[in-house]
N, C-alpha and C positions, 0 to 999 in steps of 0.2 A: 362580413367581418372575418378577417384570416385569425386561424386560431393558433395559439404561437406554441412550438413544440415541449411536449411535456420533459419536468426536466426532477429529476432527485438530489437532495442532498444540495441545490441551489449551482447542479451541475450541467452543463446542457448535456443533450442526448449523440454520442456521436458512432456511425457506423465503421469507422473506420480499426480494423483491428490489430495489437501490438503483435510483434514477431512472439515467440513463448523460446526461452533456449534455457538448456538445461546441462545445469554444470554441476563439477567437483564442488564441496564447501570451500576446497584450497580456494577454486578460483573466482564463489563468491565474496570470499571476505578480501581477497585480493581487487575485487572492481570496487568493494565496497570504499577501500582505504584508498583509494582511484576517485573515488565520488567525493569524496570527505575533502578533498582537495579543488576540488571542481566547485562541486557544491548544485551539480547537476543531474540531479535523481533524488531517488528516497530510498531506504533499503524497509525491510519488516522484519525485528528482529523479536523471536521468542523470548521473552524475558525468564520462562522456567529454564528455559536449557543456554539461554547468555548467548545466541547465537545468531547469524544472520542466516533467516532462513529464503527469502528472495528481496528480488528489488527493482527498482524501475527506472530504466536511463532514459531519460530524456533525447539525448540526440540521436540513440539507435531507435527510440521506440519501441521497446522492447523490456519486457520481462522476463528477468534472469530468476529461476527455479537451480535446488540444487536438486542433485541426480537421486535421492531419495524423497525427492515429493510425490506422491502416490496420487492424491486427488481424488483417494478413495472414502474420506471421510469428512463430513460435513467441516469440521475444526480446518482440515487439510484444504477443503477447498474456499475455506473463509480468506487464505492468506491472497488466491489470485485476487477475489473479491477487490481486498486492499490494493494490491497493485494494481488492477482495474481504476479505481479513482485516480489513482497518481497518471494513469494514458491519459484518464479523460482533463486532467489539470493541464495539462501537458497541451495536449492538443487545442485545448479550448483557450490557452495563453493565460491562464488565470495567474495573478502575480497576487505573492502574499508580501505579509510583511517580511518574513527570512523562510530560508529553506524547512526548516523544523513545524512552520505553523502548518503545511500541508497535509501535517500527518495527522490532526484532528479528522480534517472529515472523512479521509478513510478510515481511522478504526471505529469512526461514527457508522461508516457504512457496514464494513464487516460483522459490526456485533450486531445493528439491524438483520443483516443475515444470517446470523449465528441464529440468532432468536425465533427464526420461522423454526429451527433445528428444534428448540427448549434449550438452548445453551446460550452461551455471554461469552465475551472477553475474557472476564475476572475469571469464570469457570475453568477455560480450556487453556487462556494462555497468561491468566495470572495477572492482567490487566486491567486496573478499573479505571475510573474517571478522573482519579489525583493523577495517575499516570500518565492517561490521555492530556490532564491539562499542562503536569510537569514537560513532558517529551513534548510539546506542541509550543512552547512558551519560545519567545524568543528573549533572548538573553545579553541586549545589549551592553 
């Protein structure tokens, strides 16, 4: 019996890895309002500081960082986490109901990973579960 490959968050497992480019904040809230129109990626926006801190395009494959992401602290490197699931959605062709429902499982995953730290969501970026379900909700 073949055993079928182990998968998280209900995600399969894929090796294939996103480009990492690292920009101006100008020029991520500038792709971001580029996406908003599309409706082709996800961004991660810190909800204490209102801002889009990276995000994940679909057609380049690719995860946009701004030029002060460090990826020196657990919190700091929760956010590629996040854009990690948004590749793996990506590539795995997973279709939601609208673009918004995608953001549940990664901040599902993120704060899994926060939590090997002793941190949360709610702690580092002010995010708990109303949150996750409000920004997830699609809104016809």
């Amino acid at each position: 019996m073949a055993s079928r490959p182990k998968t998280f968050f209900a995600l399969p497992i894929t090796k294939e890895r996103p480009a990492i480019v690292i920009v101006t904040q100008a020029e991520l809230v500038a792709k971001r309002l580029q996406q908003n129109f599309s409706s082709e990626g996800a961004a991660h926006v810190d909800p204490s500081q209102r801002r889009v801190v990276a995000l994940y395009d679909d057609r380049a494959t690719a995860i946009f960082l701004t030029d002060d992401w460090t990826g020196t602290s657990p919190a700091n490197r929760s956010i590629l986490v996040h854009e990690m699931v948004h590749h793996i959605q990506n590539l795995s062709g997973i279709k939601y109901e609208c673009p918004m429902a995608r953001e549940k499982p990664a901040y599902l995953a993120q704060d899994k990973w926060l939590g090997q730290f002793g941190l949360s969501l709610e702690k580092e970026f002010d995010v708990d579960m109303f949150t996750i379900v409000v920004s997830s909700a699609c809104a016809f």
